[in-house]
Every structure is written in structure tokens, then in C-alpha cells.
MIKOLVEX-552796 format. One line per field, with one value per residue (C-alpha): residue number from 1; residue in one letter; chain; x, y, z. Coordinates in nm, 2 decimals. Last residue first. Example, Ala and Ser with C-alpha at 12.3 -4.5 7.8 and 13.67 -1.06 7.14 Angstrom:
! MIKOLVEX-552796
k	2, 1
r	s, a
c	A, A
c1	1.37, 1.23
c2	-0.11, -0.45
c3	0.71, 0.78
***
This chain:
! MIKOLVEX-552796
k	277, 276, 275, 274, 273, 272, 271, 270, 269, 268, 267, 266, 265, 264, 263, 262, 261, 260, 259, 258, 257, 256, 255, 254, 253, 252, 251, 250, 249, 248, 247, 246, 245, 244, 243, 242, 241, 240, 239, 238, 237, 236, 235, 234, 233, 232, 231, 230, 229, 228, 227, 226, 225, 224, 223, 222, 221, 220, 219, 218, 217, 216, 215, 214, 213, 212, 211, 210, 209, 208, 207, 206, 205, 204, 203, 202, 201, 200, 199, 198, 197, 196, 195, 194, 193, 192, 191, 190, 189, 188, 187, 186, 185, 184, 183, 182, 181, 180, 179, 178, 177, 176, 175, 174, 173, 172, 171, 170, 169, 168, 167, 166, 165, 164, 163, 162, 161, 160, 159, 158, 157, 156, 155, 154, 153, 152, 151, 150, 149, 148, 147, 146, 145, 144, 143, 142, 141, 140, 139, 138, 137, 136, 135, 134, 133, 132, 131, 130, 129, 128, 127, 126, 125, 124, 123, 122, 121, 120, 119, 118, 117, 116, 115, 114, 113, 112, 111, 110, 109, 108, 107, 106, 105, 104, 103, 102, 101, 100, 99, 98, 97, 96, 95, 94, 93, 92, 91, 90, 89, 88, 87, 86, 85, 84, 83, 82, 81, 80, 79, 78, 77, 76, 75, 74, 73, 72, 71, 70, 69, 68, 67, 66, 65, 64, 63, 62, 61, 60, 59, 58, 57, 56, 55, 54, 53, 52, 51, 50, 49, 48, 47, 46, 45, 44, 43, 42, 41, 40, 39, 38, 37, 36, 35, 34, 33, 32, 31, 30, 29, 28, 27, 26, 25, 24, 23, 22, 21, 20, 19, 18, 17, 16, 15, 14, 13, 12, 11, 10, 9, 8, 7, 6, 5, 4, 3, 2, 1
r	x, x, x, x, x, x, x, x, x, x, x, x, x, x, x, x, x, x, x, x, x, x, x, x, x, x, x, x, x, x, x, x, x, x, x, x, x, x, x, x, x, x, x, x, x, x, x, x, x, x, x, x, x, x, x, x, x, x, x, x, x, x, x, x, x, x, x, x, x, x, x, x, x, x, x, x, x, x, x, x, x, x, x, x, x, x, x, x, x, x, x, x, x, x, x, x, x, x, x, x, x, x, x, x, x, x, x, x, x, x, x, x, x, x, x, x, x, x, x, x, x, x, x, x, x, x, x, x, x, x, x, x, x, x, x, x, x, x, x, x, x, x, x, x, x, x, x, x, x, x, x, x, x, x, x, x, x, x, x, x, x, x, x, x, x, x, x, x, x, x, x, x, x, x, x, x, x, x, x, x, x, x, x, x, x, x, x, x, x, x, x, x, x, x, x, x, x, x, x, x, x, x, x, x, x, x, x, x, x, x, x, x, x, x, x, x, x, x, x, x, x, x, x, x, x, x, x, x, x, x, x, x, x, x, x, x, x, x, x, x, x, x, x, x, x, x, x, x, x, x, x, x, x, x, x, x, x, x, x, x, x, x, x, x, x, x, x, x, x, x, x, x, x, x, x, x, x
c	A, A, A, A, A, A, A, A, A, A, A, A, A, A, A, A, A, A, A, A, A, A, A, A, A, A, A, A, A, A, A, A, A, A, A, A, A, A, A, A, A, A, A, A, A, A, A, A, A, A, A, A, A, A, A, A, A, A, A, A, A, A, A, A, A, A, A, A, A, A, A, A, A, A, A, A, A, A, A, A, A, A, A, A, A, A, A, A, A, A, A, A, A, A, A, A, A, A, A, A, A, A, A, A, A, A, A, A, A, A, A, A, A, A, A, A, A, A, A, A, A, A, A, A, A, A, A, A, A, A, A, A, A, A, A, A, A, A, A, A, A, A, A, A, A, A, A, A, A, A, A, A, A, A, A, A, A, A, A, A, A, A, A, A, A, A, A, A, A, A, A, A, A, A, A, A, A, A, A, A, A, A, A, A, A, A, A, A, A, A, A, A, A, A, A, A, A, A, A, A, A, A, A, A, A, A, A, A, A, A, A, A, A, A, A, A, A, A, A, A, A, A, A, A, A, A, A, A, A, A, A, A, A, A, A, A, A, A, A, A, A, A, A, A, A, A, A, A, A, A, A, A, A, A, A, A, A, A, A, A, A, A, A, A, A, A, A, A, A, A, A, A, A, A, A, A, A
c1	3.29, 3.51, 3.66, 3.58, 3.24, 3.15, 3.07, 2.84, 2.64, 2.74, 2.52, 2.77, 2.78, 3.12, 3.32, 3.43, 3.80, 4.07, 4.23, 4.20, 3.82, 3.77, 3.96, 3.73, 3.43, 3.51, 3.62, 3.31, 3.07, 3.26, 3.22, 3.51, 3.44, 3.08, 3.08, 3.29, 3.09, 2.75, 2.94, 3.00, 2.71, 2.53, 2.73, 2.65, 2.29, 2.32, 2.53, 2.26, 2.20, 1.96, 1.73, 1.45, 1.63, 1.92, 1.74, 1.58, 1.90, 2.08, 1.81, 1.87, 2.23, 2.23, 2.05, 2.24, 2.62, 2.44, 2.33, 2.67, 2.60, 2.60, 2.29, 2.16, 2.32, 2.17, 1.79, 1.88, 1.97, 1.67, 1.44, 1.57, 1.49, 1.11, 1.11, 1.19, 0.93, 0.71, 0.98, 1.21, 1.18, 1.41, 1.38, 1.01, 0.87, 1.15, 0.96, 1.13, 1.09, 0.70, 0.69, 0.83, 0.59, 0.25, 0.12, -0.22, -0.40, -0.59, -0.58, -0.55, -0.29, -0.11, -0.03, -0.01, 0.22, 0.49, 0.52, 0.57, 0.87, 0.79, 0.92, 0.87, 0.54, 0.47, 0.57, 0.38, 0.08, -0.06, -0.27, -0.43, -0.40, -0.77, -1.14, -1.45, -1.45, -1.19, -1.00, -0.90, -0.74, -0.37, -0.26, 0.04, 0.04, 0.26, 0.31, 0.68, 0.72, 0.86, 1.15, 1.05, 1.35, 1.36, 0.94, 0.77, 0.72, 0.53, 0.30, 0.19, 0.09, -0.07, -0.31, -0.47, -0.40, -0.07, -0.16, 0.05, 0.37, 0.51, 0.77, 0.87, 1.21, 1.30, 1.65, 1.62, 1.55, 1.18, 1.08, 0.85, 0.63, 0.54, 0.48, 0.23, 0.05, -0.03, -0.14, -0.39, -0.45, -0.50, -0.74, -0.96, -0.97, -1.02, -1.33, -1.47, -1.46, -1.64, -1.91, -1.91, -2.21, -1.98, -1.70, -1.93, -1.91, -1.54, -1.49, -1.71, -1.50, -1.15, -0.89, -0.66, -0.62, -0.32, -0.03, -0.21, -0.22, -0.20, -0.02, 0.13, 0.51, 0.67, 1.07, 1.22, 1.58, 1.80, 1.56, 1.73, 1.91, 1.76, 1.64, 1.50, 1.32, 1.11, 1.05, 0.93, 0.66, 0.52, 0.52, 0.32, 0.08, 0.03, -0.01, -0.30, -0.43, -0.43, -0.60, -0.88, -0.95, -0.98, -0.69, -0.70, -0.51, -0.67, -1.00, -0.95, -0.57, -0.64, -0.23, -0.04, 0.30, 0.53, 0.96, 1.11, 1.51, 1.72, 1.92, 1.74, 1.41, 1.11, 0.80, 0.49, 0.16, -0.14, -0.54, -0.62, -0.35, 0.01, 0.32, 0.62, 0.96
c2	7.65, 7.83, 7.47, 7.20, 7.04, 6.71, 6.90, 7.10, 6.79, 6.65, 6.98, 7.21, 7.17, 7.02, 7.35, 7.34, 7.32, 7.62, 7.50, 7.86, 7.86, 7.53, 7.63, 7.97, 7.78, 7.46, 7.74, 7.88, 7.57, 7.46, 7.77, 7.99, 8.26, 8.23, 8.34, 8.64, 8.75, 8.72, 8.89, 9.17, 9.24, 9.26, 9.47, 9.73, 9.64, 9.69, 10.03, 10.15, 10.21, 10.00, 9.90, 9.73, 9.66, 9.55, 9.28, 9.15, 9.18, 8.97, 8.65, 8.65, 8.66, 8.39, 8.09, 8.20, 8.18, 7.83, 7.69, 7.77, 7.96, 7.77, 7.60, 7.97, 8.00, 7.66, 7.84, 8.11, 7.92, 7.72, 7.99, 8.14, 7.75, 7.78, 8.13, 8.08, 8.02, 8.28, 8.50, 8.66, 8.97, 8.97, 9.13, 9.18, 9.41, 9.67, 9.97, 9.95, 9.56, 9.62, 9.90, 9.68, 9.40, 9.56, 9.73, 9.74, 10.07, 10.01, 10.40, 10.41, 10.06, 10.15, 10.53, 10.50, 10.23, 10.41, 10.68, 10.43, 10.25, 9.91, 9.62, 9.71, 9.89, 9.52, 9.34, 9.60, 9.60, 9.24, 9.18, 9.58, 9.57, 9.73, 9.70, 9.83, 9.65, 9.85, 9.95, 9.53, 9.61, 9.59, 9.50, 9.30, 9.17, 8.88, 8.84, 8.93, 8.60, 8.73, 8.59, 8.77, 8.69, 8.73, 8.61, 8.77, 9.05, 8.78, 8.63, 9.04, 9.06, 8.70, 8.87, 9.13, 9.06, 8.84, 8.80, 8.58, 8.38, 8.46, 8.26, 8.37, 8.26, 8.20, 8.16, 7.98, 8.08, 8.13, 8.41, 8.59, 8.32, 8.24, 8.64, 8.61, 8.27, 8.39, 8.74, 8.54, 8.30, 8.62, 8.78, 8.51, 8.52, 8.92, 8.83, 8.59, 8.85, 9.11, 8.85, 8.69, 8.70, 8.86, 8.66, 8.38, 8.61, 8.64, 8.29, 8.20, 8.49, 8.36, 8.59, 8.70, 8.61, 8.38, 8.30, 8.31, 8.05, 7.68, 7.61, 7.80, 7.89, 7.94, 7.83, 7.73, 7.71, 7.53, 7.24, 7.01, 7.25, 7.12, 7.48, 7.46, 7.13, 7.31, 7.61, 7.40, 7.21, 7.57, 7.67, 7.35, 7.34, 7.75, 7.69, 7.41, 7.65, 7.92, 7.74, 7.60, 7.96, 8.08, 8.16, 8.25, 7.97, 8.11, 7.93, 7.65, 7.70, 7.58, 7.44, 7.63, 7.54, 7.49, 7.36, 7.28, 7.25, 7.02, 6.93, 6.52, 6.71, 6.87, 6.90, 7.09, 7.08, 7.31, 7.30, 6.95, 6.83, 6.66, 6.63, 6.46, 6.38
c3	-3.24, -3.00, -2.88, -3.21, -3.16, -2.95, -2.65, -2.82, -2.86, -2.49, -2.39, -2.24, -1.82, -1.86, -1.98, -2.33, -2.39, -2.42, -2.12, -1.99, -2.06, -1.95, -1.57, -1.56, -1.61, -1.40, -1.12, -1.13, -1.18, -0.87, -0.68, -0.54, -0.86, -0.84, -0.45, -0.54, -0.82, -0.62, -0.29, -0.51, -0.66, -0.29, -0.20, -0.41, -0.39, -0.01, -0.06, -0.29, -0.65, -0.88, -0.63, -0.75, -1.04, -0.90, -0.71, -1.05, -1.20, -0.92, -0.93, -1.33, -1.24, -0.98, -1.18, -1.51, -1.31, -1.16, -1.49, -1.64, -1.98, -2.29, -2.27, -2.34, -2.65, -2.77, -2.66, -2.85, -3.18, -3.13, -3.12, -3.37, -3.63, -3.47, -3.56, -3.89, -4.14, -3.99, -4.06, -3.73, -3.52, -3.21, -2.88, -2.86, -2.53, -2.59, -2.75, -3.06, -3.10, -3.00, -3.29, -3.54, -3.43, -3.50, -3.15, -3.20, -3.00, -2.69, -2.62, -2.30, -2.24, -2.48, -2.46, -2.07, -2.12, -2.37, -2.10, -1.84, -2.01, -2.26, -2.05, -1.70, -1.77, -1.98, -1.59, -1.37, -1.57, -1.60, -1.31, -1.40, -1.80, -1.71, -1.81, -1.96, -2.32, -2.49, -2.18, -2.20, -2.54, -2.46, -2.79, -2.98, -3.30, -3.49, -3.85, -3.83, -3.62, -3.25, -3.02, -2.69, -2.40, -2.05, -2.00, -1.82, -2.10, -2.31, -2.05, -1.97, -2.33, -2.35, -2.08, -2.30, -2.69, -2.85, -3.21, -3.40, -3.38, -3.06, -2.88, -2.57, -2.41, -2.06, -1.85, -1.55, -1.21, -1.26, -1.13, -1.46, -1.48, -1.12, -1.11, -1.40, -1.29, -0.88, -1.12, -1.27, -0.94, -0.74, -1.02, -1.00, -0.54, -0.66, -0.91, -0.65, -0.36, -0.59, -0.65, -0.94, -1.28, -1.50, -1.44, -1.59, -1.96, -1.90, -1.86, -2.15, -2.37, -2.30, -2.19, -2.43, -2.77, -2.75, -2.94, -3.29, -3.61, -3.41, -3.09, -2.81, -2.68, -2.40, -2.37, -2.05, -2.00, -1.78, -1.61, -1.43, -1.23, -0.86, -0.88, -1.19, -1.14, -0.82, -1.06, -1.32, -1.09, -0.99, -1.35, -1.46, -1.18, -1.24, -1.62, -1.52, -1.30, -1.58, -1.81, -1.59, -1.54, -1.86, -2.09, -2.52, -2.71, -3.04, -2.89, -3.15, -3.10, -2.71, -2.65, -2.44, -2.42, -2.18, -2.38, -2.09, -2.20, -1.93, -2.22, -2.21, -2.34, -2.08, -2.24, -2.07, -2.27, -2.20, -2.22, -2.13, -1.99, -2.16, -1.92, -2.10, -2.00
***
């Protein structure tokens, strides 16, 4: 299932794997408005599929050299010229894209091959896992030309610490990939040769876990980390495990793993192999 536009591609296989791309490598994939309604078409449709479970893991990635420079320098230059109430309606459908991003109910995984500036940032630490090319760079230079990681700065504050952020975002430095693995925005550092092969790996990992037990814990971490310790979060934890338990993805799980034979929501591929292959 295919979904081609003019700045983006959405590709959904026969595993249920979404595979959103962006797709401007002339412009270094940098966003404009057109960009990020397309992406908020795409990420609204995806969370509609992931819900029904027929998409279980979406992966974001961009063409050419670079995953995105930023925001694009023609919509910048028009921003210029809009009222204050433009600007905000703008920033709305920005931030409309980030938060899309970072609830969908499935799993998500960023690839980064290049230089991730401004906006990409926030797209990366969305996402719930940053696979990373060791030629890729990471900066929050909007301070640089009279701006703010404002739309962007509760999800990389989320990923990186407070401390780190006030470093990053003031002084605009470049983050070279090392230093985004140690801060926690990149989870796994791979060749340029590779990352397509690590991302595959992560995305057949994924496809291991029941859709529903992924679906539920992603929602439960988000909850828990708005409120890591209180009687309602408490109980909230246990009613998730309880309801998985009595659910038919539950007791599937728990019945394949004592039958010592993969459960039935394993791609028919993985099906195929030997059990604790």
C-alpha cells in the first residue's frame, strides 16, 4: 500500500510496517508548510490504521545525503511577512505534526543519516527509537538566527534532561552523534552502510511483540511519565497487566510461550523459523 505526494512518501508492507518518509533531498528534506500538512495527512491516517492494528510499527526516514535541515528557507522568508496570528495558526499545525508523531500507538523508529537541524530534532525524539549513521549531526540552531526550539522543546527536553537543553538550545552548538547517544536523543549508532540492515533488525524485534501488549505499554509509559508515583498511576499499572493477561493476545502469548511455539501475531516469516530462533 502505497501513498506517494509531493514532498513525502508513506509505505505500508503486508507486516503491517509503515515505512513515512520525507522525500525533498534537493532542499536536504528541510519542512515548509505544505510539508508538514502532508506529514499531518499521513500521521493522522496512521494513527486511524494503528488502532485497527494494521499498522505495528512505523519507521521515519528521509531521502538523499541529510535527514532534514530544518525549516525551509522560502517559508521562513514568507513567515517574515505574517501577522502574529498567522505565525501562531503556523506554529499550531507544527506542533499539530510533533504531538501526532510522538502518540502513535505503535512502536516508532528514526532513521538518521545526516544532519538533523531545528525541527528534524524534535521529529527525532518523537519518535521511541533513534537508529543513527555515524555521519549524522544534530543542532538546535534556531537561537542562531533570532528564534526558539519553542514547538519542539518539550519532546528533545524529554529526551536529553533539562540541563543538557539549556546548553543546546543557548548555545546552538552541533551535537555529533556520540554525544547525542550519550545524552539519550540516538539509541544506536550504526555505519552509513548499515543503518538500513539496523533498522531492519529493530523493526523484526518489534513485530515480535503482541500489537495490543505494544499498543498499551507505549500508552502506560506516557501516563507514567506524567506521573510517575501516585496511587492513580499505581493502579493504573495494575489494571493494564491484569487486562493483558484475560485478553486474547494475552492468553495467545502466554499459551505460545508454554507450548514452546511462536505466538500467531509473528510475521508468517518468523513463523517459519525454529521456536527461540
Amino acid at each position: 500500500m502505497a501513498d506517494t505526494s509531493s514532498y513525502s512518501k508513506l509505505n505500508i508492507d503486508e507486516r503491517g510496517v509503515a515505512w513515512l518518509t520525507l522525500a525533498r533531498p534537493d532542499v536536504h528534506n528541510a519542512f515548509d508548510d505544505a510539508l508538514i500538512a502532508e506529514l499531518n495527512r499521513h500521521l493522522d491516517r496512521l494513527h486511524e490504521l494503528a488502532e485497527q492494528g494494521e499498522v505495528r510499527v512505523v519507521v521515519l526516514g528521509s531521502e538523499g545525503k541529510h535527514f532534514s535541515a530544518g525549516a525551509d528557507l522560502n517559508w521562513m522568508k514568507r513567515m517574515v511577512e505574517y501577522s502574529v496570528d498567522a505565525n501562531l495558526d503556523d506554529s499550531r499545525e507544527l506542533s499539530r505534526m510533533m504531538h501526532r508523531l510522538d502518540t502513535l500507538p505503535c512502536p516508532t523508529v528514526c532513521r538518521v543519516q545526516g544532519a538533523a537541524y531545528g525541527g528534524a530534532v524534535g521529529l527525532a525524539a518523537c519518535c521511541d527509537l533513534v537508529i543513527a549513521s555515524e555521519a549524522a549531526r544534530f543542532c538546535l540552531s534556531e537561537v542562531r538566527i533570532g528564534l526558539s526550539p519553542a514547538v519542539i522543546s518539550p519532546y528533545v527536553l524529554r529526551a536529553i534532561g533539562s540541563r543538557q537543553m539549556r546548553r543546546y538550545a543557548l548555545t546552538a552548538e552541533v551535537m555529533d552523534v556520540t554525544t547525542a547517544q550519550t545524552l539519550g536523543l540516538v539509541h544506536e549508532v550504526t555505519g552509513k552502510q548499515e543503518i538500513d540492515e539496523r533498522v531492519a533488525v529493530y523493526v523484526d524485534t518489534l513485530l515480535d511483540a503482541s500489537p495490543q501488549a505494544s499498543r498499551a505499554t507505549k500508552a502506560l509509559l506516557a501516563e507514567v511519565a506524567r506521573e510517575p508515583d501516585s496511587d492513580a498511576t499505581r493502579e493504573r499499572c495494575c489494571l493494564v497487566i491484569s487486562e493483558l493477561r484475560v485478553s486474547t493476545e494475552g492468553q495467545e502469548g502466554l499459551g505460545a510461550f508454554f507450548d514452546k511455539r511462536p505466538p500467531a501475531w509473528k510475521p508468517q516469516q518468523d513463523n517459519d523459523k525454529e521456536p527461540g530462533a
